[in-house]
Biopython code that builds the backbone (N, CA, C, O; Angstrom):
import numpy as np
from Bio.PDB.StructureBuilder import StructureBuilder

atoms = [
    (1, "UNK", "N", (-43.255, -39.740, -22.506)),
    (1, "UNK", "CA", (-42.590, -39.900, -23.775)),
    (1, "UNK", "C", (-42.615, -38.617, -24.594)),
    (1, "UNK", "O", (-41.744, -38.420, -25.441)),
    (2, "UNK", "N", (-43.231, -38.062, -24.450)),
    (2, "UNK", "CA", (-43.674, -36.662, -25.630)),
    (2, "UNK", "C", (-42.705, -35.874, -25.103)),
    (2, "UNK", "O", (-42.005, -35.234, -25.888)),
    (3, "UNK", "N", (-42.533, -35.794, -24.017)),
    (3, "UNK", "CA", (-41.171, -34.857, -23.517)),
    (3, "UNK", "C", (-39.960, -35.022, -23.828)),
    (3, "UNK", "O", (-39.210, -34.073, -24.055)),
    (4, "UNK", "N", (-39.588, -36.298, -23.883)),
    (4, "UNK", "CA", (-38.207, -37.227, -24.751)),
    (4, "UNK", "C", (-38.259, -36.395, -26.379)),
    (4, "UNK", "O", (-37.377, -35.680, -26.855)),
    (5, "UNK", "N", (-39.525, -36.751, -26.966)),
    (5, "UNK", "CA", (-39.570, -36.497, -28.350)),
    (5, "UNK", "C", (-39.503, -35.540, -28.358)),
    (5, "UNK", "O", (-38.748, -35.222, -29.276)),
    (6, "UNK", "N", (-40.084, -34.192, -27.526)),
    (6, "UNK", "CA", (-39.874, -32.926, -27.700)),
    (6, "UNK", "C", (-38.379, -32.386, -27.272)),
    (6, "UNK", "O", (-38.016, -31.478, -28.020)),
    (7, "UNK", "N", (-37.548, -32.679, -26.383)),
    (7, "UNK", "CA", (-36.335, -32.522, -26.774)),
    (7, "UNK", "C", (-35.084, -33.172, -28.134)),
    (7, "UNK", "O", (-34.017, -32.837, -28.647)),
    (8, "UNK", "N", (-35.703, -33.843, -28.179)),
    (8, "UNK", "CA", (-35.033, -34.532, -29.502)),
    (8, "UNK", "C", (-34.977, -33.791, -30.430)),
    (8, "UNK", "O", (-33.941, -33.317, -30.896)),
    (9, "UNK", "N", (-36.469, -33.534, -30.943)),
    (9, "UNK", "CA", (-36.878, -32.121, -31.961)),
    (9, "UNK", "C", (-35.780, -30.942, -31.232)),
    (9, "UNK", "O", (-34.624, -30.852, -31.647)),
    (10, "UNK", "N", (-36.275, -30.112, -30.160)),
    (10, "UNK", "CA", (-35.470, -29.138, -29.534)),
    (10, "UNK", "C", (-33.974, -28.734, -30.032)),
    (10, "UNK", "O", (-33.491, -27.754, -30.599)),
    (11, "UNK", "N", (-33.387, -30.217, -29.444)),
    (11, "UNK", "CA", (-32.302, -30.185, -29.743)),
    (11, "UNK", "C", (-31.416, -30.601, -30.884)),
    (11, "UNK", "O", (-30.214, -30.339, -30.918)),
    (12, "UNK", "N", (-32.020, -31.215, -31.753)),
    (12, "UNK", "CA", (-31.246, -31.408, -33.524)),
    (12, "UNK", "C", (-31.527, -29.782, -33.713)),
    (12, "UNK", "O", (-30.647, -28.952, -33.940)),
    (13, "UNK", "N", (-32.896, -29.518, -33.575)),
    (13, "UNK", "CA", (-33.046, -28.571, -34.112)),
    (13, "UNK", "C", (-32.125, -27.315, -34.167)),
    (13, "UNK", "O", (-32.009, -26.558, -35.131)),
    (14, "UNK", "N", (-31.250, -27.191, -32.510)),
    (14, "UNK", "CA", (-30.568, -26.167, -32.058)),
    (14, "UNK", "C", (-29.285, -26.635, -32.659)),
    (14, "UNK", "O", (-28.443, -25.765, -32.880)),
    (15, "UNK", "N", (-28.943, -28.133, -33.022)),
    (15, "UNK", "CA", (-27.859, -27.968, -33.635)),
    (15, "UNK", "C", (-27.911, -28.216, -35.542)),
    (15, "UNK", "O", (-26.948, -28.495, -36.257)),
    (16, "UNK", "N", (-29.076, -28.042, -35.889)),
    (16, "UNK", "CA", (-29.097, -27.543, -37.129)),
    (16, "UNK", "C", (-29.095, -29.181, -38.179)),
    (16, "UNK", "O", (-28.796, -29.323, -39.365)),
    (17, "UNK", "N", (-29.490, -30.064, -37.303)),
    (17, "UNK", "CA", (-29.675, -31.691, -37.418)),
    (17, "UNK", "C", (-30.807, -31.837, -38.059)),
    (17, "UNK", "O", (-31.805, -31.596, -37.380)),
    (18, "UNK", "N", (-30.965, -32.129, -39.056)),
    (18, "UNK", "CA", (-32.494, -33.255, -39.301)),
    (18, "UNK", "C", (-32.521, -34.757, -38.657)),
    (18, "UNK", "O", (-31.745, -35.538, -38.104)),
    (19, "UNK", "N", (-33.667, -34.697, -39.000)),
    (19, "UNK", "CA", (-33.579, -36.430, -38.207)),
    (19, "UNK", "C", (-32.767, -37.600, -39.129)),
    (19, "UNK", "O", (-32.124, -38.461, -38.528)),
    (20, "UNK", "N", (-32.799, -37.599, -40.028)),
    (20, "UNK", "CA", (-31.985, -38.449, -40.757)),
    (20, "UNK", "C", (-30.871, -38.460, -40.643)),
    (20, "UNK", "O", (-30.248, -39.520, -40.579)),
    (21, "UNK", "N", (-30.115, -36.904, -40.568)),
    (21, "UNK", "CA", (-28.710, -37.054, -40.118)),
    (21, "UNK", "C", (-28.663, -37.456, -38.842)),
    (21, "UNK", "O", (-27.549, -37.893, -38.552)),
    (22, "UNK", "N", (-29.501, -37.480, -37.898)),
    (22, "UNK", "CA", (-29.064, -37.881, -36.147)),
    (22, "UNK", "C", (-29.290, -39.343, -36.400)),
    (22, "UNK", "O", (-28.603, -39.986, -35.607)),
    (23, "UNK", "N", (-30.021, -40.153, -37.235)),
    (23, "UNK", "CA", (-30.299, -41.730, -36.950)),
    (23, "UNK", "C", (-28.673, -41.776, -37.930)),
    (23, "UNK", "O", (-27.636, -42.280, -37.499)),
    (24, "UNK", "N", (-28.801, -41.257, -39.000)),
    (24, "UNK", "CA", (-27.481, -41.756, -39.441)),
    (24, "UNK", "C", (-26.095, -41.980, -38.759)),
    (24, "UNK", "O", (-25.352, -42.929, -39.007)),
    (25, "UNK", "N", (-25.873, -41.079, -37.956)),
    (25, "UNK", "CA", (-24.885, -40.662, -36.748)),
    (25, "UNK", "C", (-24.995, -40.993, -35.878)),
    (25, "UNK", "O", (-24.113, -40.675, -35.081)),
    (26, "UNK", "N", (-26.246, -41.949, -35.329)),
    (26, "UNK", "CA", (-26.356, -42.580, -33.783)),
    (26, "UNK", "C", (-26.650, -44.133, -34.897)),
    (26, "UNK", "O", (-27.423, -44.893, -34.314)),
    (27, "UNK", "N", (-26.216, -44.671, -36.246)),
    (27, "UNK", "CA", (-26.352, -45.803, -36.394)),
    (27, "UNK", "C", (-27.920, -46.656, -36.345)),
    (27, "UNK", "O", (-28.259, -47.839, -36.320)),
    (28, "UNK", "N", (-28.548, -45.474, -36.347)),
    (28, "UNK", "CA", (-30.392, -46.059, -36.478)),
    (28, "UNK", "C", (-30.715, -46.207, -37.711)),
    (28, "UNK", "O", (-29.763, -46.180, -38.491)),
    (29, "UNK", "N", (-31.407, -46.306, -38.009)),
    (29, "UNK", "CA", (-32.901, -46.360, -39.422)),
    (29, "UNK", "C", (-33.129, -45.345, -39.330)),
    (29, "UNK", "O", (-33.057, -44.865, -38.199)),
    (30, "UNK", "N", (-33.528, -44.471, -40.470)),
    (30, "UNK", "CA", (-34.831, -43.384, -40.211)),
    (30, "UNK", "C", (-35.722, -43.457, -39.446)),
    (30, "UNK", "O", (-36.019, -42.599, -38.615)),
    (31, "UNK", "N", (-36.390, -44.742, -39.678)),
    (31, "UNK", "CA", (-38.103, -45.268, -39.356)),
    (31, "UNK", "C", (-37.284, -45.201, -37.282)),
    (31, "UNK", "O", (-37.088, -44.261, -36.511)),
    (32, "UNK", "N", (-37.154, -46.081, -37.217)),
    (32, "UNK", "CA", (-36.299, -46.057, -35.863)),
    (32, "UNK", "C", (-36.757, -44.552, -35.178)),
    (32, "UNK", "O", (-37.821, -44.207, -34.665)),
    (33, "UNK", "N", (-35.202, -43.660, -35.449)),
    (33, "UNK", "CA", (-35.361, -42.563, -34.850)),
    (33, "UNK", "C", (-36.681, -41.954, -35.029)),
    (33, "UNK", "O", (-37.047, -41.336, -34.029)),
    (34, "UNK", "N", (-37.806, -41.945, -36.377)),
    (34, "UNK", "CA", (-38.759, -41.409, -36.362)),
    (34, "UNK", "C", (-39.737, -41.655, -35.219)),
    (34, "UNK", "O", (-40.486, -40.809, -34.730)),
    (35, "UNK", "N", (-39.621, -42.965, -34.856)),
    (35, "UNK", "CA", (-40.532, -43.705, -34.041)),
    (35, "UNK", "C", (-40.350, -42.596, -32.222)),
    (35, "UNK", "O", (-41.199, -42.154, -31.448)),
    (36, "UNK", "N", (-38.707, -42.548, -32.233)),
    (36, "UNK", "CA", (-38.516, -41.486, -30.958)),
    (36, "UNK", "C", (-38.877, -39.964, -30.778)),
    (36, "UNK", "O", (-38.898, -39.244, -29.780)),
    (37, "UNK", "N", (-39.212, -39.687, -32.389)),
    (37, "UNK", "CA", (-39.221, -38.370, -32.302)),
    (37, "UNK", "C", (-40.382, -38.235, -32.208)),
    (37, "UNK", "O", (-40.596, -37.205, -31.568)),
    (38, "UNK", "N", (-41.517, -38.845, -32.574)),
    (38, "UNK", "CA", (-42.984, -38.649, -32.847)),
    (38, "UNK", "C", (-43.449, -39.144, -31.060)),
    (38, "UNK", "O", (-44.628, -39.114, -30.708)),
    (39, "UNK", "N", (-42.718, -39.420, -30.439)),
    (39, "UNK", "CA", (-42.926, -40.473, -29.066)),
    (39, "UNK", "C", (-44.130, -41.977, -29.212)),
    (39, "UNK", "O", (-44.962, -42.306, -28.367)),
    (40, "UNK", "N", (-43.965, -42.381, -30.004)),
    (40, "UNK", "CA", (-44.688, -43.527, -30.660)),
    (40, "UNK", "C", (-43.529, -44.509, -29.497)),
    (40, "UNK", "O", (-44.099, -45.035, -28.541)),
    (41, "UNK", "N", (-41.879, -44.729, -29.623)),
    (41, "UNK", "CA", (-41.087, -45.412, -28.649)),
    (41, "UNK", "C", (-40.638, -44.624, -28.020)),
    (41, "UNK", "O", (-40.807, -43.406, -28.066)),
    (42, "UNK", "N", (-39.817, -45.430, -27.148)),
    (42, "UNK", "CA", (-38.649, -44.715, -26.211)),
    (42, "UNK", "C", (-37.157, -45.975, -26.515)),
    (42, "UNK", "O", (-37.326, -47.172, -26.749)),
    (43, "UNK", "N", (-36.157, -45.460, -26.447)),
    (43, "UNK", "CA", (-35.147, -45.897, -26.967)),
    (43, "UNK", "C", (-34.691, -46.899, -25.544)),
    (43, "UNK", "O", (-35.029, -46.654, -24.386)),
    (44, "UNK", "N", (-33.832, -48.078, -26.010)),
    (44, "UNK", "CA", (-33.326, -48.952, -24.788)),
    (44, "UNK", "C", (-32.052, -47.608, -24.055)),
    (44, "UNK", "O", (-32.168, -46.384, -24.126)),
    (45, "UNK", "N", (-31.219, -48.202, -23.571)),
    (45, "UNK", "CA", (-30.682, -47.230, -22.692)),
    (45, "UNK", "C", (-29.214, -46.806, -23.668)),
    (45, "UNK", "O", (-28.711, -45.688, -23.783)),
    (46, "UNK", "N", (-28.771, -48.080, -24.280)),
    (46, "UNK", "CA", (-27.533, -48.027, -25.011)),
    (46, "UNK", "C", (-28.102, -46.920, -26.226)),
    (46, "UNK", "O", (-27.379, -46.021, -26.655)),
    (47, "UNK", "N", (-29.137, -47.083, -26.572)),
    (47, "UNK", "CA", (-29.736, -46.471, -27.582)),
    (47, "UNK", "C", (-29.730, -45.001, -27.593)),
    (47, "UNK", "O", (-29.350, -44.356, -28.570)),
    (48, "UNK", "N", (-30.299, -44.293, -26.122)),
    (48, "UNK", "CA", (-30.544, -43.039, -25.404)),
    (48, "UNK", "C", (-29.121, -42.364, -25.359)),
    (48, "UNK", "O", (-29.004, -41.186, -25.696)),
    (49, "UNK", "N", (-27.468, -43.502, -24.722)),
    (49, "UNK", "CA", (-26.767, -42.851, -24.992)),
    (49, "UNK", "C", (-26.270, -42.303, -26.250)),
    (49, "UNK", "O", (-26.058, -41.115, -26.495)),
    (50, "UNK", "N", (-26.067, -43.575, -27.222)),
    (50, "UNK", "CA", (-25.536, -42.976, -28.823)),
    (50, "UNK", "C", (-25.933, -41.839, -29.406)),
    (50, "UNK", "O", (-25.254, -41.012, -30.015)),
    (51, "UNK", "N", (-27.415, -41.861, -29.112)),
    (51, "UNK", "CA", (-28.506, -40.437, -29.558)),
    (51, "UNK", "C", (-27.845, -38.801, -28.524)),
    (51, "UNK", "O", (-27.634, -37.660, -28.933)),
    (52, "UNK", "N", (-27.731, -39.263, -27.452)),
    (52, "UNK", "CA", (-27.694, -37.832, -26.792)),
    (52, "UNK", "C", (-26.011, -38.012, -27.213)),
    (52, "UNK", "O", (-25.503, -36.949, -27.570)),
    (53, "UNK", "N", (-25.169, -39.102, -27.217)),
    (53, "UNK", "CA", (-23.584, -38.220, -27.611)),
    (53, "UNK", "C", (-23.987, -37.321, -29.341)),
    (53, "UNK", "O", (-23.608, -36.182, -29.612)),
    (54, "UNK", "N", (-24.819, -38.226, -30.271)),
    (54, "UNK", "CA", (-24.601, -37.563, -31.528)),
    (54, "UNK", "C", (-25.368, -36.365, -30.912)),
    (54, "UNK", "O", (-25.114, -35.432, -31.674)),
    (55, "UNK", "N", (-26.061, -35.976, -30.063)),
    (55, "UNK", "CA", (-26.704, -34.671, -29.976)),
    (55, "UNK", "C", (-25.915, -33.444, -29.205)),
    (55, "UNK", "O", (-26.163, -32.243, -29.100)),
    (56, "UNK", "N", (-24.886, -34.260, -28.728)),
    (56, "UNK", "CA", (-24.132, -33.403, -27.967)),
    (56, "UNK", "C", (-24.493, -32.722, -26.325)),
    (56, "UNK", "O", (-24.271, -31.576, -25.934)),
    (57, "UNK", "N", (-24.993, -33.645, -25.723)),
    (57, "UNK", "CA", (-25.931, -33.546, -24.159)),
    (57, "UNK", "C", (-25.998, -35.240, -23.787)),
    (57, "UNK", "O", (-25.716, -36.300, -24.346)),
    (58, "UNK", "N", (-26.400, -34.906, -22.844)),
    (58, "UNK", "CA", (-26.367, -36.281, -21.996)),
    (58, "UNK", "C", (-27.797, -36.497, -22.216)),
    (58, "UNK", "O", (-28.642, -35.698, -22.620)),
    (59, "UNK", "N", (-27.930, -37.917, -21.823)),
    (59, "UNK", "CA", (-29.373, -38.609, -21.548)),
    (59, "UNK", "C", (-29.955, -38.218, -20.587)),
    (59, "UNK", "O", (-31.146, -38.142, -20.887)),
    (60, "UNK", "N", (-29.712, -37.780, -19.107)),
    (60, "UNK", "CA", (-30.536, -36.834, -18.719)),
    (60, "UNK", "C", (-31.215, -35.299, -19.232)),
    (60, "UNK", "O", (-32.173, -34.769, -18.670)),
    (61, "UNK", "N", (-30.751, -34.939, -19.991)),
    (61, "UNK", "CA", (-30.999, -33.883, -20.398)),
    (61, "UNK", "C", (-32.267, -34.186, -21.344)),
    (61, "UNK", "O", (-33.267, -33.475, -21.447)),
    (62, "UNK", "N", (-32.053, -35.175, -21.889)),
    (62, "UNK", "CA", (-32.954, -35.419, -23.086)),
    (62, "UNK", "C", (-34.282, -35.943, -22.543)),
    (62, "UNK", "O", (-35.406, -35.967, -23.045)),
    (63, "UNK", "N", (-33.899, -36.276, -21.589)),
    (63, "UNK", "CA", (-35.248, -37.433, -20.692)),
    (63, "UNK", "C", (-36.037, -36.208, -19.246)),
    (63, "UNK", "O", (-37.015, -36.475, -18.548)),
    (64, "UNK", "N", (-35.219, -34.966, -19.207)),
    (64, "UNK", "CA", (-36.056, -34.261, -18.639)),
    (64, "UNK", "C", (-36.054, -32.772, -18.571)),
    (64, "UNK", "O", (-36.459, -32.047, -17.662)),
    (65, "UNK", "N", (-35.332, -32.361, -20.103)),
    (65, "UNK", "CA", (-35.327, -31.022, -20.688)),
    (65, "UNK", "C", (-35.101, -30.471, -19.405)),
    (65, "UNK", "O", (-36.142, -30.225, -18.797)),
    (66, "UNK", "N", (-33.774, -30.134, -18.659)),
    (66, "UNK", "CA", (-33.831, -29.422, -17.296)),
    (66, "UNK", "C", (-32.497, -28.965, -17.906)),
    (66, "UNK", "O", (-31.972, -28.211, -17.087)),
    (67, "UNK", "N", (-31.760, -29.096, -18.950)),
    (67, "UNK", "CA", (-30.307, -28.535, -19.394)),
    (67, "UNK", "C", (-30.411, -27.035, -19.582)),
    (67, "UNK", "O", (-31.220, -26.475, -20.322)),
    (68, "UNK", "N", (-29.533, -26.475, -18.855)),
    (68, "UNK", "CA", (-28.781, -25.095, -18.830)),
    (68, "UNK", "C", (-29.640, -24.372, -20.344)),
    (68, "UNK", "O", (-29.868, -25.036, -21.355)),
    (69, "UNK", "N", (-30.005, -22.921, -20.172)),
    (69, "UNK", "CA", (-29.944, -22.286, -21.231)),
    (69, "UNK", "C", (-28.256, -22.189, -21.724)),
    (69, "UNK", "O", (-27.299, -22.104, -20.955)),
    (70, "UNK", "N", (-28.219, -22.223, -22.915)),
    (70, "UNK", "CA", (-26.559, -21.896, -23.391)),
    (70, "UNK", "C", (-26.541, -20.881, -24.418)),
    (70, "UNK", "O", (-27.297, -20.627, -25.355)),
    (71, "UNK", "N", (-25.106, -20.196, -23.840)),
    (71, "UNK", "CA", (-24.810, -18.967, -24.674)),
    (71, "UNK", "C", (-24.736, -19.128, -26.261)),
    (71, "UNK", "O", (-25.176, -20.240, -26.552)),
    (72, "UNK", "N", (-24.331, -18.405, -27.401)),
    (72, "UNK", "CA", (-24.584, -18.474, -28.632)),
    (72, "UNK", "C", (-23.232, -19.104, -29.018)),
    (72, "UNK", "O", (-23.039, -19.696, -30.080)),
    (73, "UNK", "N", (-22.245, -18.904, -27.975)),
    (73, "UNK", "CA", (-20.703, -19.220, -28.666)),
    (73, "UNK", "C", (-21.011, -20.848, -27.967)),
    (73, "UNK", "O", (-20.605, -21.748, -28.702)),
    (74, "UNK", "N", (-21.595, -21.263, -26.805)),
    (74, "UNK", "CA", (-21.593, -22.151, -26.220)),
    (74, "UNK", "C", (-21.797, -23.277, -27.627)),
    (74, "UNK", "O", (-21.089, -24.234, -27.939)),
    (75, "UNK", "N", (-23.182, -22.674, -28.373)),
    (75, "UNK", "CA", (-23.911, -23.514, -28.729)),
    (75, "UNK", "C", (-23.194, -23.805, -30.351)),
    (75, "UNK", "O", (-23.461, -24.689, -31.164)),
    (76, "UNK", "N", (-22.420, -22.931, -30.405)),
    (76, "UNK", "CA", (-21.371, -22.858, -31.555)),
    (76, "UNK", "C", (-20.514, -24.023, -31.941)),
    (76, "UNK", "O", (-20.307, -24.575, -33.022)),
    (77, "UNK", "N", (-20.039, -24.245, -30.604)),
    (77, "UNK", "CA", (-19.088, -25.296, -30.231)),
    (77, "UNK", "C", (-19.383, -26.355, -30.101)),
    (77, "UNK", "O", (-18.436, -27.141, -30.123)),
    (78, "UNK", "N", (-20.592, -26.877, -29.929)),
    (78, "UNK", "CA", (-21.182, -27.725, -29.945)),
    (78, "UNK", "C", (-21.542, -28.493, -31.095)),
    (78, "UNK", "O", (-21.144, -29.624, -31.374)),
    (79, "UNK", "N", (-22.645, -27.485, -31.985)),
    (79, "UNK", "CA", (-22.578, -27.688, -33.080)),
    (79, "UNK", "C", (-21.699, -28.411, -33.862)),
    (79, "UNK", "O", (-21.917, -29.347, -34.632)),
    (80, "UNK", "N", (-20.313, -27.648, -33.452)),
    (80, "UNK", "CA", (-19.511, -28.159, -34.507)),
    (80, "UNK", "C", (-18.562, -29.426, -33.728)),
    (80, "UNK", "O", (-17.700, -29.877, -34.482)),
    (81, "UNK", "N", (-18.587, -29.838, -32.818)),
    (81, "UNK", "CA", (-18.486, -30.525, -31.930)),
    (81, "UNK", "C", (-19.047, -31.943, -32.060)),
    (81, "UNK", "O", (-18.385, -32.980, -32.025)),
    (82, "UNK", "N", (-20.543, -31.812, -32.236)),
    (82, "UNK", "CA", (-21.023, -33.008, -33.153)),
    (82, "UNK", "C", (-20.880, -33.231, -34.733)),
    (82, "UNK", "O", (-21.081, -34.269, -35.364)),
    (83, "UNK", "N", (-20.540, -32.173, -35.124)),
    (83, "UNK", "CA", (-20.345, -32.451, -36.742)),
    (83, "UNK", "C", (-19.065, -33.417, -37.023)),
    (83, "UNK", "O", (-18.850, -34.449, -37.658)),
    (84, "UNK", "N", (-18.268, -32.433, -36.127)),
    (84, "UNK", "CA", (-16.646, -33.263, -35.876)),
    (84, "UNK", "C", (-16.791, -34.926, -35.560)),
    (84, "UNK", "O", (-16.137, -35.796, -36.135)),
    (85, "UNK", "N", (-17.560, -35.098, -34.763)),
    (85, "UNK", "CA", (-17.309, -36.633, -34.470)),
    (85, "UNK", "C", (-18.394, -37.361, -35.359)),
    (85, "UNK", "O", (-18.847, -38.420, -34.925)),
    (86, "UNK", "N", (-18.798, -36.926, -36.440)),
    (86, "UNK", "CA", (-19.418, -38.110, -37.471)),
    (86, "UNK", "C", (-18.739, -37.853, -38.580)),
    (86, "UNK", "O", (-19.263, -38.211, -39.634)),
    (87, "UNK", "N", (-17.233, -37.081, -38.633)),
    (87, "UNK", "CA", (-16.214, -36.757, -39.625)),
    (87, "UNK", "C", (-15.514, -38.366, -39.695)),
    (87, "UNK", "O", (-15.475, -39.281, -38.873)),
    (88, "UNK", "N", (-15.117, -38.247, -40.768)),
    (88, "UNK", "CA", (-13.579, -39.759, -41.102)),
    (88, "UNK", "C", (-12.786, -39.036, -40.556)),
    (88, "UNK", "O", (-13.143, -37.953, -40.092)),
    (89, "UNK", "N", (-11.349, -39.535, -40.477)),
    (89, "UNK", "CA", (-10.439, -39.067, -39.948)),
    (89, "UNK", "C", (-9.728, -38.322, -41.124)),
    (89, "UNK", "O", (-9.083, -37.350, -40.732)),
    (90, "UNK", "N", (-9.706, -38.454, -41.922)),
    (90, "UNK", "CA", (-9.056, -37.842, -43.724)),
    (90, "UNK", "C", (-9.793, -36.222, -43.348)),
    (90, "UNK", "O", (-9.216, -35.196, -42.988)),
    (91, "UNK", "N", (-11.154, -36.447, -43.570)),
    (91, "UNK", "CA", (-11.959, -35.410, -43.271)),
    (91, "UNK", "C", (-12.243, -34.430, -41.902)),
    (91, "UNK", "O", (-12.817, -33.341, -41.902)),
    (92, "UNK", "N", (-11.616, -35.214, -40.645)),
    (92, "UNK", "CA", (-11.205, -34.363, -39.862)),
    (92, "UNK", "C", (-9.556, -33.917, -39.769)),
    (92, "UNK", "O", (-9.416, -32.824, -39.220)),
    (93, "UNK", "N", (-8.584, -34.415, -40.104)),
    (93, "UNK", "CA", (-7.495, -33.628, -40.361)),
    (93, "UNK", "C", (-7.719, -32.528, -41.270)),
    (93, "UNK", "O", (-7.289, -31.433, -40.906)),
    (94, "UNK", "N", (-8.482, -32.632, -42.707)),
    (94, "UNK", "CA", (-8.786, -31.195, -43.216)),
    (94, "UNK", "C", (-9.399, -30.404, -42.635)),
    (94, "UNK", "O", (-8.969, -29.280, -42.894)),
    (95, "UNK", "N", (-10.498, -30.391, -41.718)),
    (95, "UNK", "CA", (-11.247, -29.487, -41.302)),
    (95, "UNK", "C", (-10.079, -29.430, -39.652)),
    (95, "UNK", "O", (-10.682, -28.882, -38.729)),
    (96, "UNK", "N", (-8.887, -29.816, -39.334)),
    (96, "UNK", "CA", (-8.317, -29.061, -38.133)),
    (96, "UNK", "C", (-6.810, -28.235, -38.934)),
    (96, "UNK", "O", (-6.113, -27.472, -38.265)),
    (97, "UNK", "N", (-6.534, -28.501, -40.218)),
    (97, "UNK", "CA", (-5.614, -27.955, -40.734)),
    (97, "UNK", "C", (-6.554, -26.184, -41.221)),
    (97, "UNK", "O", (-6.019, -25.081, -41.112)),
    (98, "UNK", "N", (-7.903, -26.421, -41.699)),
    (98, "UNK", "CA", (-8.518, -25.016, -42.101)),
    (98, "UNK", "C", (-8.879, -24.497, -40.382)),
    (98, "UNK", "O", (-8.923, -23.284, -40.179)),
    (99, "UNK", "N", (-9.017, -25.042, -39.714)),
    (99, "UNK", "CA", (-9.360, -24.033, -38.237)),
    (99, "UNK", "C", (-8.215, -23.363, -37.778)),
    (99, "UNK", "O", (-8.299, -22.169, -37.488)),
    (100, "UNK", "N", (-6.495, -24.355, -37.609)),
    (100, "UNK", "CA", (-5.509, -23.844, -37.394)),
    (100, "UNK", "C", (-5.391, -22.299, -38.304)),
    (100, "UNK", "O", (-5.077, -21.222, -37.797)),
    (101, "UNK", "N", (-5.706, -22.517, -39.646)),
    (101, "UNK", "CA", (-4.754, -21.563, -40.421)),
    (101, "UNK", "C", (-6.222, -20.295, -39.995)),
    (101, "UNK", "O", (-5.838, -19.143, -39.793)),
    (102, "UNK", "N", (-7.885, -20.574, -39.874)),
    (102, "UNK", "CA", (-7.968, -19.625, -38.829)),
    (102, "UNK", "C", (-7.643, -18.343, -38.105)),
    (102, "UNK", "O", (-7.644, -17.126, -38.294)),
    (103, "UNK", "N", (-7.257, -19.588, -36.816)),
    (103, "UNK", "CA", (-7.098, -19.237, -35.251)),
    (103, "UNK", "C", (-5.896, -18.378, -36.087)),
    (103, "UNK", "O", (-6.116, -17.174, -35.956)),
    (104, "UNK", "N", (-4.785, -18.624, -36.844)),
    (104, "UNK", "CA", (-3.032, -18.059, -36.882)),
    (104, "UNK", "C", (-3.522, -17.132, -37.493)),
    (104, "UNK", "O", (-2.700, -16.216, -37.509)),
    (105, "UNK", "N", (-5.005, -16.696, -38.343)),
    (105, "UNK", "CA", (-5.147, -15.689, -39.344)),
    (105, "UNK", "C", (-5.583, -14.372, -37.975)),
    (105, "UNK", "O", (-5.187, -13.232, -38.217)),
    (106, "UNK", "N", (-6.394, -14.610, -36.578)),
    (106, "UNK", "CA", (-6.435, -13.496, -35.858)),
    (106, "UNK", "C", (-5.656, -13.554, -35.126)),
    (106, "UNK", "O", (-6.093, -12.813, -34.246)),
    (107, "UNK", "N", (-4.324, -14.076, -34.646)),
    (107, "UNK", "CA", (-3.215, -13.751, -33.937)),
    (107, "UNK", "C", (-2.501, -12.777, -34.494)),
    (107, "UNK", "O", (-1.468, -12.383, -33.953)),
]
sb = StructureBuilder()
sb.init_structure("model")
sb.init_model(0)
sb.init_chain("A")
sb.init_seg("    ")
for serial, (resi, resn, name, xyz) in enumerate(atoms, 1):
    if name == "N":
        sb.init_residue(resn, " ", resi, " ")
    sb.init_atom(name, np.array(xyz, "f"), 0.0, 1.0, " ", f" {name:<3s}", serial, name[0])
structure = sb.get_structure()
């Protein structure tokens, strides 16, 4: 279990997550996710997935820290990758209308 919890930490951490925002975004409690991060539990399986999509990695990864080192742009994308999918949809059309005008600002 401590290995679960230590990627959990690991990885909010790499994407700039507190724990409150990852239970909020995988639909937990605080107390909940706290319980995974401290390795006090281990999550049912439906549970393991919601957590590793809001984390942006799979449930293997999380259950045996063996995932790829990743580049800085890799981890960029990611980042924002999970931010994107705990957006509304109001709030993700603004944030793909400011990336377009962007991408058209270095063409």
């Amino acid at each position: 279990m401590e290995l679960f919890a230590a990627n959990l930490r690991k990885r909010a951490g790499e994407l700039g997550l507190s724990n409150a925002e990852v239970a909020r975004r995988a639909g937990l409690s605080e107390r909940r996710y706290g319980n995974y991060v401290s390795g006090r539990r281990e999550p049912d399986l439906a549970t393991l997935v919601r957590i590793a999509s809001v984390l942006a990695t799979t449930p293997n990864d999380l259950l045996t820290g063996q995932a790829p080192k990743e580049a800085p742009a890799d981890l960029a994308r990611q980042r924002a990758m999970a931010a994107l999918a705990a957006l509304r949809s109001d709030d993700l059309e603004r944030v793909v209308v400011m990336v377009e005008a962007l991408a058209a600002n270095r063409a």
